[in-house]
C-alpha positions in Angstrom: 4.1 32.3 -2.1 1.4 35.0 -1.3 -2.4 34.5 -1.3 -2.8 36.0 -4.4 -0.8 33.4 -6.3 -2.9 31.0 -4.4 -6.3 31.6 -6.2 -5.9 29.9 -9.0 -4.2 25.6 -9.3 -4.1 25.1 -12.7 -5.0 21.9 -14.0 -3.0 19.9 -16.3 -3.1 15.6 -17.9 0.9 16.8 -18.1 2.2 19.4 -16.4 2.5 22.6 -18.8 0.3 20.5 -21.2 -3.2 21.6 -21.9 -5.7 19.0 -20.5 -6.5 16.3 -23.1 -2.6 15.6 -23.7 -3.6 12.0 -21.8 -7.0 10.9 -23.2 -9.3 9.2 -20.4 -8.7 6.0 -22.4 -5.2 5.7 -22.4 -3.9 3.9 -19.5 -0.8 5.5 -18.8 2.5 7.8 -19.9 5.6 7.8 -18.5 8.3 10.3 -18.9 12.0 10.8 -17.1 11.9 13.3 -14.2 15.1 15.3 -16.4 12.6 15.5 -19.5 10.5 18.1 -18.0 12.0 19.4 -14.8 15.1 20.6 -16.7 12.2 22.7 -19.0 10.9 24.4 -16.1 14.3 25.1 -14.1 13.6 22.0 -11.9 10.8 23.5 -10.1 7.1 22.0 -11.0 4.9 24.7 -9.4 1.3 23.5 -7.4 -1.2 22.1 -9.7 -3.8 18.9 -10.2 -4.4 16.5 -12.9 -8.2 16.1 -13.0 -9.0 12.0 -13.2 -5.5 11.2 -14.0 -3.2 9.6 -10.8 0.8 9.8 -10.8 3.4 8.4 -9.1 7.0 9.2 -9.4 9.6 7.6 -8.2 13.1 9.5 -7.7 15.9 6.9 -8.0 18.6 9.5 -6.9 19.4 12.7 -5.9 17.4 15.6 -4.1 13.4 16.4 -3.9 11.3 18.8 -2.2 7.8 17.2 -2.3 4.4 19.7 -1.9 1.5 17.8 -0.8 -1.9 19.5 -0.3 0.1 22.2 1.3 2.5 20.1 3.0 5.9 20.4 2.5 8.9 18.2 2.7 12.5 17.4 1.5 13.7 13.8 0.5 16.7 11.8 -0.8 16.2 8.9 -3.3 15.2 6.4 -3.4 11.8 8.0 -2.7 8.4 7.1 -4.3 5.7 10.2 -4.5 1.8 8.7 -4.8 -0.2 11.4 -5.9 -4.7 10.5 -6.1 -6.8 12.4 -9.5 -7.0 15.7 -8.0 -4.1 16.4 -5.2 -2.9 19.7 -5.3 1.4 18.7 -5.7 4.2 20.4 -6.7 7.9 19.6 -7.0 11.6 21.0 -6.4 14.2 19.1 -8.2 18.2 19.5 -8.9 20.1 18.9 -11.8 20.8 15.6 -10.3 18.0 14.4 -9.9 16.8 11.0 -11.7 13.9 8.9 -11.8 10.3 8.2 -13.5 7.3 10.2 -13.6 4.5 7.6 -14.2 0.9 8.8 -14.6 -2.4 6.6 -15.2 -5.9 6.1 -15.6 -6.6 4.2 -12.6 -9.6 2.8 -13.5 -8.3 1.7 -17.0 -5.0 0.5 -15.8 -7.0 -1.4 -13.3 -8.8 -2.8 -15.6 -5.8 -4.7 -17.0 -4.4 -6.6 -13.6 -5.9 -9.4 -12.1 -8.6 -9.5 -9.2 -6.0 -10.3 -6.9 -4.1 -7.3 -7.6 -6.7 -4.9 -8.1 -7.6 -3.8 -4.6 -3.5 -3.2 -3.2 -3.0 -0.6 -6.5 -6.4 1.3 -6.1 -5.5 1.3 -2.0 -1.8 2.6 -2.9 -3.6 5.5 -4.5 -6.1 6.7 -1.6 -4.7 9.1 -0.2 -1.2 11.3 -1.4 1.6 9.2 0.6 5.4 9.4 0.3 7.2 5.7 0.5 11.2 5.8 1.1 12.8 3.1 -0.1 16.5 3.6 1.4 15.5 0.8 4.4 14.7 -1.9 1.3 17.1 -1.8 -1.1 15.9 -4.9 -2.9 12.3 -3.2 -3.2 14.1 -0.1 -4.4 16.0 -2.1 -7.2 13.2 -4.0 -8.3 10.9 -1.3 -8.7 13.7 0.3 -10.8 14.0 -1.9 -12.9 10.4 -2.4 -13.9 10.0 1.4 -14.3 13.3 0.9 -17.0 11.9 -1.1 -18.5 8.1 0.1 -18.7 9.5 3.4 -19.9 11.6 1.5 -22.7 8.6 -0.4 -23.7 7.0 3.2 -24.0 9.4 4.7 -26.1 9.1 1.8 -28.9 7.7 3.0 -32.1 4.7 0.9 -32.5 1.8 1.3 -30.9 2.7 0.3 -27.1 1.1 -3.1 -26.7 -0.8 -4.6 -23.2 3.1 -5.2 -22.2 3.1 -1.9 -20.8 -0.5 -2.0 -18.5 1.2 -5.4 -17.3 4.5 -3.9 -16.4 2.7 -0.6 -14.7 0.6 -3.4 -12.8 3.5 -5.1 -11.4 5.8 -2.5 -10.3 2.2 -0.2 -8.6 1.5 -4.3 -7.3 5.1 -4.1 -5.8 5.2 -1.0 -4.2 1.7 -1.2 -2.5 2.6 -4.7 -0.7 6.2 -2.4 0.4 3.0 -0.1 2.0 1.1 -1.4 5.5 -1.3 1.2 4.9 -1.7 0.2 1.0 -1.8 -3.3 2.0 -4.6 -3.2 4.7 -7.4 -4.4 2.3 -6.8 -8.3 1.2 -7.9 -9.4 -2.1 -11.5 -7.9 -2.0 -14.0 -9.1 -4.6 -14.9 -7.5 -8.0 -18.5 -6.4 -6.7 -17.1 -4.9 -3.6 -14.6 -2.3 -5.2 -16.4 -2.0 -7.8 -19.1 -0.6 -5.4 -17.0 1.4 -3.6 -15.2 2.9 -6.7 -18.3 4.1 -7.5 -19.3 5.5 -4.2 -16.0 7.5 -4.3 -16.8 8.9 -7.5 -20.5 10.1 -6.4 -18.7 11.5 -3.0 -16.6 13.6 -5.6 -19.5 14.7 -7.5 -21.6 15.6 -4.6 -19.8 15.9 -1.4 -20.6 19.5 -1.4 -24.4 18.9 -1.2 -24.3 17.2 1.8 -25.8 14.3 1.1 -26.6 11.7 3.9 -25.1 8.3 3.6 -28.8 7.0 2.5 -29.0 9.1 -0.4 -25.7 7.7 -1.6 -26.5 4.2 -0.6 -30.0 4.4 -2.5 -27.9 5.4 -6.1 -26.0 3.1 -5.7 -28.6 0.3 -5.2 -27.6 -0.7 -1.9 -28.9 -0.5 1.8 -27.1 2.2 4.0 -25.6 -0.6 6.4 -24.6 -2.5 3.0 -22.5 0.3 1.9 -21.2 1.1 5.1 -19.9 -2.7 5.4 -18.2 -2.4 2.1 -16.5 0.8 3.1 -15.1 -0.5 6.8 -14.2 -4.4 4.9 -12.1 -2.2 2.4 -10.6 1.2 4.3 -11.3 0.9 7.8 -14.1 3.2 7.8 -17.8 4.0 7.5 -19.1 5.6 4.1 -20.0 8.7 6.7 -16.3 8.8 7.2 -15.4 9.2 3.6 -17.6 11.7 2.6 -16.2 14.0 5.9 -13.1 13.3 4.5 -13.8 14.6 0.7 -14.9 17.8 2.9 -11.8 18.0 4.7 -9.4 17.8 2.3 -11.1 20.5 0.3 -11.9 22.6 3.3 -8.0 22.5 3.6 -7.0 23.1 -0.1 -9.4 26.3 -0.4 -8.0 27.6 3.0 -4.6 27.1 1.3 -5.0 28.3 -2.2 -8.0 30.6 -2.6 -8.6 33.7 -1.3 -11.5 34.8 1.0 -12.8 34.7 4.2 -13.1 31.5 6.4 -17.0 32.2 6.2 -16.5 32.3 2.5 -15.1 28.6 1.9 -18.0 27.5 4.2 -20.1 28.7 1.9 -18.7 27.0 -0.9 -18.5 24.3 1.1 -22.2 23.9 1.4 -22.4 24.7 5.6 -25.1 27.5 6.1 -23.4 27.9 9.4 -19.5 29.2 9.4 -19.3 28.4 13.2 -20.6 25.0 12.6 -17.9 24.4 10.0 -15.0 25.9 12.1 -16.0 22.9 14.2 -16.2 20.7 11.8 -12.3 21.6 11.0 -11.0 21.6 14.0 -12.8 18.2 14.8 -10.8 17.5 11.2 -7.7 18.9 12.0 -7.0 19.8 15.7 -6.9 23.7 14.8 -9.5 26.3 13.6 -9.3 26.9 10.0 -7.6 30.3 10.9 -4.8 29.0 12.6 -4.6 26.2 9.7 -4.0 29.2 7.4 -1.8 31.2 9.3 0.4 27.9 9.2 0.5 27.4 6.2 2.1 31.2 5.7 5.7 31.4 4.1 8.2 32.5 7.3 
């Protein structure tokens, strides 16, 4: 792909749809990887699905996963988690088979129990890639939910809560298969609550540079407050996350858009591009020129 196909990631609630095809309160669809791929020649180009989260799982067969610009081939049984706004594309074959389930986090959320909660919305941090070939029982069980979650689907009626519950259990299932999705144990309500909401302000402003106490203060808390919530539930401080949020779109601008390196630190909010070629490299382990270069068909 050149750089001028680059400037531009279309945004889609499913892929080819214009946005709105999933309203923000629905909790889920769920689809067959053949009912779509086979549309578009098997190949779903790079794009986003603004507050909407996906995960498909490939029960068999070939599929060339694209993952904020990173690239890789796998075999099913393979699971794909894809976060509200990853840039992801796919490769398929004919023989290809699986689900292609895609949510409203926070709705679907609000339909499992608080012991459940925290290992789904941890599952969906960051865009991860879970083979299943070493657990075969995992890999059959998961299956068989996402049967018979897309049979429920396809029922006439109005889908009842059977289908939230059955989306719970087989996301519940596949995040304790994760370490890194299982690192937080059973937080309470006010504590990802409070984070969910810092993540969602992060979003909003990341690009403003706000310090931690800004966050902290709309959020009602104290600065060491929030930064104890974020360590007991990812590891980190609520510093960390926001450098993060900047990252990841530092990298996704150097990959799809156009422009100079000084440009996207501009956009980025960083008066300075030689401050923010250190930021990425402190980021990253290269400059954002060599990041690019990189990332560069052969």
């Amino acid at each position: 792909m050149n750089r001028s196909a680059r400037r531009h990631i279309p945004s889609y609630s499913l892929y080819g749809e214009t946005p709105g095809t999933i309203r923000q309160t629905d909790a889920l669809h769920i689809e067959d990887i053949q009912s779509r791929s086979r549309k578009y020649l098997w190949t779903i180009g790079s794009h986003r699905h603004t507050g909407l989260c996906q995960c498909v799982y490939v029960t068999t067969g070939p599929v060339i996963a694209d993952l904020e610009g990173s690239r890789a081939e796998f075999e099913g049984p393979t699971v794909v988690v894809i976060p509200a706004g990853a840039v992801h594309g796919f490769g398929f074959r004919a023989d290809s088979q699986g689900y292609v389930l895609t949510i409203n986090l926070d709705r679907l959320l609000s339909m499992a129990s608080p012991l459940h909660q925290a290992p789904i919305a941890a599952l969906f941090s960051v865009p991860r890639v879970i083979g299943l070939a070493s657990d075969p029982l995992l890999a059959v069980r998961a299956a068989g939910l996402f049967d018979n979650l897309i049979q429920e689907f396809r029922q006439p009626e109005s889908p009842g809560p059977q289908i939230g519950w059955l989306a719970c259990s087989v996301l519940w299932i596949l995040a304790s298969g994760c370490h890194s999705a299982t690192a937080m144990e059973s937080p309470d309500r006010y504590q990802l609550d409070r984070l969910r909401r810092f993540r969602l302000l992060v979003e909003t402003h990341y690009q403003k540079h706000w310090p931690v106490k800004r966050y902290a203060r709309q959020l009602a808390l104290s600065e060491s407050s929030l930064n104890r919530i974020c360590r007991n539930l990812t590891g980190g401080t609520a510093f960390d996350i926001v450098q993060q949020r900047l990252a990841l779109e530092a990298r996704r601008r150097l990959v799809y858009v156009g422009g100079s390196v000084a440009g996207v630190a501009a956009a980025l909010g960083f008066k300075d591009s030689a401050y923010f070629c250190r930021f990425f490299r402190r980021h990253t382990g290269v400059s954002p020129a060599e990041f690019r270069r990189h990332q560069e068909p052969v």
